[in-house]
VOBATI-560717 format. One record per residue (C-alpha): residue in three letters; x, y, z; residue number from 1. Coordinates in pm, 1 decimal. Example, Ala and Ser with C-alpha at 12.3 -4.5 7.8 and 13.67 -1.06 7.14 Angstrom:
<sites>
+-----+----------+----------+----------+-----+
|  aa |        x |        y |        z |   i |
+-----+----------+----------+----------+-----+
| ala |   1230.0 |   -450.0 |    780.0 |   1 |
| ser |   1367.0 |   -106.0 |    714.0 |   2 |
+-----+----------+----------+----------+-----+
</sites>
This chain:
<sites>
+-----+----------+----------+----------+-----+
|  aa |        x |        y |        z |   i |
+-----+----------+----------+----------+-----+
| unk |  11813.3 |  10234.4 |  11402.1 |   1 |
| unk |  12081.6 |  10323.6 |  11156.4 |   2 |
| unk |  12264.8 |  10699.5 |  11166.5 |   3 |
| unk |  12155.0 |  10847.2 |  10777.8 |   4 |
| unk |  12259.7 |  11203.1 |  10822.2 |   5 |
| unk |  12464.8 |  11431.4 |  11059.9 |   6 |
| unk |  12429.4 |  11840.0 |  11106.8 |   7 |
| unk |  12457.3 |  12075.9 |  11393.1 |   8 |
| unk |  12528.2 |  11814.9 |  11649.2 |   9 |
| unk |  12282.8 |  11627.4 |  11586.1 |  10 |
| unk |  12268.8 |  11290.0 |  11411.2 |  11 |
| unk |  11918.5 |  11155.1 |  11260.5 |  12 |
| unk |  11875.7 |  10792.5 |  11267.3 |  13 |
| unk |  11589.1 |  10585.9 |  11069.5 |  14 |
| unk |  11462.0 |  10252.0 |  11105.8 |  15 |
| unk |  11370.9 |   9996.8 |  10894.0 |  16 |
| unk |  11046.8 |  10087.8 |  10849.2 |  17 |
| unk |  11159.1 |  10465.4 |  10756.8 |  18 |
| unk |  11063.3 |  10578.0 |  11085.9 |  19 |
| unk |  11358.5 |  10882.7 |  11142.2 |  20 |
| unk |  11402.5 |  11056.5 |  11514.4 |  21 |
| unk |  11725.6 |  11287.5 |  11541.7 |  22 |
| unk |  11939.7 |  11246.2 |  11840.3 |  23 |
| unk |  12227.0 |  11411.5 |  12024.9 |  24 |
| unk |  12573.4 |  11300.2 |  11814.6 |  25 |
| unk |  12811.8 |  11070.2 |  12068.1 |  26 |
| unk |  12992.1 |  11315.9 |  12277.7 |  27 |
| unk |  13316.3 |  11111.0 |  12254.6 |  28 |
| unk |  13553.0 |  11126.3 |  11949.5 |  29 |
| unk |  13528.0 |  10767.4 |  11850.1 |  30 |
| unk |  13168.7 |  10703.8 |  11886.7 |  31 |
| unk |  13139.6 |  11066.4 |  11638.3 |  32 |
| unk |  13347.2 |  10864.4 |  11398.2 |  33 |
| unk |  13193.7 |  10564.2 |  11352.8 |  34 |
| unk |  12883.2 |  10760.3 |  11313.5 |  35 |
| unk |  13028.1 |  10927.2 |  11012.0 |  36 |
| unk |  13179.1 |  10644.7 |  10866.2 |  37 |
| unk |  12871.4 |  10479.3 |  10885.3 |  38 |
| unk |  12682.2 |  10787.2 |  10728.7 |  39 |
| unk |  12966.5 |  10746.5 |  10478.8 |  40 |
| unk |  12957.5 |  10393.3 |  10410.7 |  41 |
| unk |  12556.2 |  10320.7 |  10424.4 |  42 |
| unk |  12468.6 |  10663.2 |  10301.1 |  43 |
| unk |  12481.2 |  10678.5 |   9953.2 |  44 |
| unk |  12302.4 |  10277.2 |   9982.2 |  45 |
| unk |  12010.2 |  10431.4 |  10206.9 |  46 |
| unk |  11990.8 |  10735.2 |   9962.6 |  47 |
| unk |  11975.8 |  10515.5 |   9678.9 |  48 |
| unk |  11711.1 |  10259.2 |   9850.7 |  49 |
| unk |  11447.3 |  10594.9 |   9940.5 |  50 |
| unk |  11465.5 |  10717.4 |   9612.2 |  51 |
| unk |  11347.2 |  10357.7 |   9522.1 |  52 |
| unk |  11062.9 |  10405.9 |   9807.2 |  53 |
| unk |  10983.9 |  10732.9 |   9680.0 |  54 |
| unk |  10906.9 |  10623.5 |   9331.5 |  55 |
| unk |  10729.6 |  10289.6 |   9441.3 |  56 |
| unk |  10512.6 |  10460.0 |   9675.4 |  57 |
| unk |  10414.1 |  10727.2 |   9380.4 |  58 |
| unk |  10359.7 |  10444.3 |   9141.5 |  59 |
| unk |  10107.1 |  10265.3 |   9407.6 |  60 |
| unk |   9972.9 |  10557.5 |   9491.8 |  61 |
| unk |   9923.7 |  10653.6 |   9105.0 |  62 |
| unk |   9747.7 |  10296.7 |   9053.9 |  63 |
| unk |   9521.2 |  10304.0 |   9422.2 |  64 |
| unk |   9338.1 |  10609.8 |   9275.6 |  65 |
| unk |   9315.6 |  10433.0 |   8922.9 |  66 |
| unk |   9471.3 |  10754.1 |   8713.5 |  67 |
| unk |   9620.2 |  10687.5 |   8379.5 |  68 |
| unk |  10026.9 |  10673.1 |   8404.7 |  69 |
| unk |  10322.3 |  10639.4 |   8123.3 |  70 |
| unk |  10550.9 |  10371.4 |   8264.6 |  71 |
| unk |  10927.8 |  10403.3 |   8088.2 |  72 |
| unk |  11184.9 |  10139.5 |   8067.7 |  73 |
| unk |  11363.5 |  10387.1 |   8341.5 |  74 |
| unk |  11056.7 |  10294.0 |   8586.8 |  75 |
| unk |  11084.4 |   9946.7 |   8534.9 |  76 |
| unk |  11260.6 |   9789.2 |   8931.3 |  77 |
| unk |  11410.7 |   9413.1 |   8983.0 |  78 |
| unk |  11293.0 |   9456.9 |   9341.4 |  79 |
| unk |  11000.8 |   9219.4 |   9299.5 |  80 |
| unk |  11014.4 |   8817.5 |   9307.1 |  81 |
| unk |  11300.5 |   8651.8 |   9086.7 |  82 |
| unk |  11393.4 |   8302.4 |   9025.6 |  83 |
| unk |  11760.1 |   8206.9 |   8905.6 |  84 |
| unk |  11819.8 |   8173.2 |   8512.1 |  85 |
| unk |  11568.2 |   8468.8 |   8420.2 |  86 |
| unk |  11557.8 |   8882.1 |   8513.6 |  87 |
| unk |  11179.1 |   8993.2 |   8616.9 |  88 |
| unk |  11143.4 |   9374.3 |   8580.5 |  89 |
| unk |  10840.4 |   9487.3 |   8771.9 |  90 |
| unk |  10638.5 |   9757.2 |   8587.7 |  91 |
| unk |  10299.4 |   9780.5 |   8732.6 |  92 |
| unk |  10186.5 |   9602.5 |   9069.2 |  93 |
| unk |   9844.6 |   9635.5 |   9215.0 |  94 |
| unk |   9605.1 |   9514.6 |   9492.9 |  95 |
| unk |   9479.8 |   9229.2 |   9245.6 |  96 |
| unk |   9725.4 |   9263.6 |   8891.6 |  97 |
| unk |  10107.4 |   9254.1 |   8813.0 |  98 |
| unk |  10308.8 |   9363.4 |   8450.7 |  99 |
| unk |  10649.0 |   9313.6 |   8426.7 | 100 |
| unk |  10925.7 |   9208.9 |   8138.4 | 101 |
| unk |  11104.1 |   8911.9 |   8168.4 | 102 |
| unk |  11422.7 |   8852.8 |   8025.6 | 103 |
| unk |  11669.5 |   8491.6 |   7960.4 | 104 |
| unk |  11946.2 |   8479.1 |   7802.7 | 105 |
| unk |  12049.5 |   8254.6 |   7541.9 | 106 |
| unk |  12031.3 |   7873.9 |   7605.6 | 107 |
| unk |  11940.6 |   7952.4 |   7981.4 | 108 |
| unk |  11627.7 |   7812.7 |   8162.4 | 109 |
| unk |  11469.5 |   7952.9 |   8481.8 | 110 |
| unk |  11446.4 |   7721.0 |   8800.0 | 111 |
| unk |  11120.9 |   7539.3 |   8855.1 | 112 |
| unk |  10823.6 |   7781.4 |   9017.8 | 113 |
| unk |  10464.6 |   7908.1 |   9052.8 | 114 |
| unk |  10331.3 |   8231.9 |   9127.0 | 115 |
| unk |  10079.4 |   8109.7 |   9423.8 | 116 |
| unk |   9711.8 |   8190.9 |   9307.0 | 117 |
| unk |   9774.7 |   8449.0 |   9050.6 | 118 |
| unk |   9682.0 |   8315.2 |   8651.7 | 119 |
| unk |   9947.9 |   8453.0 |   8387.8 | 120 |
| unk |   9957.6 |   8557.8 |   8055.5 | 121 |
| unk |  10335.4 |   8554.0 |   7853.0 | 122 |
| unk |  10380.5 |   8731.0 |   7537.8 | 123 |
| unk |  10674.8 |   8687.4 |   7358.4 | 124 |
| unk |  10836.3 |   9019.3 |   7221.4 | 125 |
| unk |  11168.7 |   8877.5 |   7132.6 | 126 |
| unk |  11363.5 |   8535.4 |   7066.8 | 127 |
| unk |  11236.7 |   8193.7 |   7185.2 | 128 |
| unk |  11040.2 |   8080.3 |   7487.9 | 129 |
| unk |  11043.3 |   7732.6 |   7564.9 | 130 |
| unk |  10825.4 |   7658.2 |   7889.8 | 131 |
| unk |  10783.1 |   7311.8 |   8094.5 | 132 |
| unk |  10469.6 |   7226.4 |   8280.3 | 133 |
| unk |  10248.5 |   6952.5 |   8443.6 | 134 |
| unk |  10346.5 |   6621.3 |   8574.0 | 135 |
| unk |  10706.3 |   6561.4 |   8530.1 | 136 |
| unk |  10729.4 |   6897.2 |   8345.5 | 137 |
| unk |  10634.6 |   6672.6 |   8025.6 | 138 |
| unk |  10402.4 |   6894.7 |   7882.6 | 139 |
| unk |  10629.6 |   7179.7 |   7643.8 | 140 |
| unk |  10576.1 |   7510.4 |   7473.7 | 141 |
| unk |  10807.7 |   7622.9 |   7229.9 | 142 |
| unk |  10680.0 |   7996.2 |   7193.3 | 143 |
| unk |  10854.4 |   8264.1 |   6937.0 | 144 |
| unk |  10793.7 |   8649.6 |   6890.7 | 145 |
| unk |  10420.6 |   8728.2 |   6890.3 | 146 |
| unk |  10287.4 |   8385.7 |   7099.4 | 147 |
| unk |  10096.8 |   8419.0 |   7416.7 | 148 |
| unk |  10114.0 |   8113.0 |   7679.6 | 149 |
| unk |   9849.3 |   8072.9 |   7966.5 | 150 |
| unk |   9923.1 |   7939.6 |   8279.1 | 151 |
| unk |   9654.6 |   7884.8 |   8590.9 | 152 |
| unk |   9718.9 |   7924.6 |   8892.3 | 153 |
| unk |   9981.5 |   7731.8 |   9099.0 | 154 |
| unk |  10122.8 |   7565.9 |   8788.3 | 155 |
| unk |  10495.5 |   7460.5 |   8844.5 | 156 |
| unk |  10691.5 |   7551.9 |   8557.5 | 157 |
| unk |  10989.1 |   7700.5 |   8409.1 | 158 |
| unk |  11118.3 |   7906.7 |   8178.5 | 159 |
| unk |  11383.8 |   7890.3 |   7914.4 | 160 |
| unk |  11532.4 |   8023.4 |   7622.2 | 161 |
| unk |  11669.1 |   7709.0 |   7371.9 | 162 |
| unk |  11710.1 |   8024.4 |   7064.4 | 163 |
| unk |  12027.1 |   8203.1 |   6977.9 | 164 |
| unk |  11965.0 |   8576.2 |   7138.3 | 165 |
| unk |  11790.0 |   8688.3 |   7451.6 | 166 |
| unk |  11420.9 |   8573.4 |   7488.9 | 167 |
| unk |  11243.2 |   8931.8 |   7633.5 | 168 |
| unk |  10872.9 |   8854.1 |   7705.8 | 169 |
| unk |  10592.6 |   9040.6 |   7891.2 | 170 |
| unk |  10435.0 |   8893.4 |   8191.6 | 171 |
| unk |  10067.6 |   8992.4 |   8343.1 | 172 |
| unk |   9954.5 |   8805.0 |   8636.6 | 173 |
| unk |   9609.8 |   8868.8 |   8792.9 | 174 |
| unk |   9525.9 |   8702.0 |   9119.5 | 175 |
| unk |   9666.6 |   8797.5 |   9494.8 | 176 |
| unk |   9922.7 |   8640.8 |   9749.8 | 177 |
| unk |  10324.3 |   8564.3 |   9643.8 | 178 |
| unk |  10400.1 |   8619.4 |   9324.3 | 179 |
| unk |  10672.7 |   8393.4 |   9297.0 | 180 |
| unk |  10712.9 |   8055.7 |   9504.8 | 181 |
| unk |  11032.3 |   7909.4 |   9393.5 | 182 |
| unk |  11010.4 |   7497.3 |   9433.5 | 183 |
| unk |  11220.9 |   7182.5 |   9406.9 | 184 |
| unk |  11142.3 |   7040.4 |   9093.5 | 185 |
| unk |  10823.4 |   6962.2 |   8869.5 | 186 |
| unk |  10491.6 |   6857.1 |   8976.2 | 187 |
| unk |  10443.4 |   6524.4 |   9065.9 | 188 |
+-----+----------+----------+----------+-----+
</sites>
C-alpha cells in the first residue's frame, strides 16, 4: 500500500487495486517525512492515473448499459495494447468490440503482431498504409485515404507507412481475449 494523501494525523494509503484504508501517520520525524515526500513525489502520478480510472470506468460503464455517447479526440487513452513503430489510441472498448485510431509516422513500420481472436477492419483517413501478411509476410496491401483492409483473426502482420506524412487510420476489432499479441516475425 502506497501513502496518497496526509491530513489531521492521519495518512490514507491505497493499493493497487484502489482499495484506500487511512492509518495513524509514523510517530517519528523521519518516517513522517518520507511519507510526505512520497505523497509529494507519487502524488501528482496517482492523481493523474485515477482521473484516468475515473473516466475509463464512466466510459465502460456508459457502453455496459448500451447508451449513446460523443467520444472527443480528448477521450481518446494510449493505455490499451501497443506495438513499437505505430501509436494505438483507444476510443471505445467493450465486452465483445474495440475502436481506436492508429497513427505511423512517415517511412515507419509497426513490429510483426496479431490481435488473438478478434477480426479487424482498417480505414485509412490519412496518408499511406502499407500492411504485410501470410506466409513470409509475402502477401502486401498498399492502402491510401478512403481504403478499408480486413484481417481475420490471428493473422500476423504489420503495419507501415512507405508515404511522405503520417498514415492516421481507424481500427475496429470485434472478437474477445488480447487485443494485441506482439510476435517474432511473420507466419511461417
Amino acid at each position: 500500500m502506497m501513502p496518497v494523501a496526509e491530513s489531521g494525523g492521519q495518512v490514507t494509503v491505497e493499493c493497487a487495486n484502489r482499495h484506500r484504508q487511512t492509518v495513524q501517520l509514523p510517530s517519528d520525524l523521519a518516517g513522517r517525512e518520507r511519507v510526505r515526500t512520497w505523497i509529494m513525489r507519487r502524488g501528482a502520478q496517482l492523481h493523474i492515473q485515477h482521473e484516468r480510472w475515473e473516466a475509463e470506468e464512466e466510459e465502460r460503464t456508459a457502453m455496459a448499459k448500451k447508451q449513446p455517447k460523443l467520444i472527443r479526440p480528448s477521450d481518446r487513452h494510449q493505455q490499451t495494447g501497443q506495438t513499437a513503430g505505430m501509436i494505438r489510441e483507444e476510443a471505445v472498448h467493450t465486452e465483445g468490440m474495440w475502436v481506436g485510431i492508429v497513427r505511423t509516422e512517415a517511412g515507419r513500420s509497426s513490429s510483426w503482431h496479431h490481435h488473438g481472436t478478434h477480426e479487424s477492419v482498417i480505414y485509412v483517413i490519412n496518408g499511406q498504409v502499407h500492411l504485410e501478411c501470410g506466409p513470409g509476410g509475402k502477401t502486401k496491401f498498399h492502402a491510401r485515404a478512403g481504403d478499408c483492409i480486413y484481417l481475420p483473426e490471428g493473422e500476423i502482420h504489420r503495419e507501415g507507412n512507405d508515404g511522405l506524412d503520417e498514415s492516421e487510420i481507424v481500427v475496429v476489432r470485434s472478437g474477445s481475449g488480447e487485443l494485441v499479441v506482439n510476435v517474432a516475425g511473420p507466419a511461417a
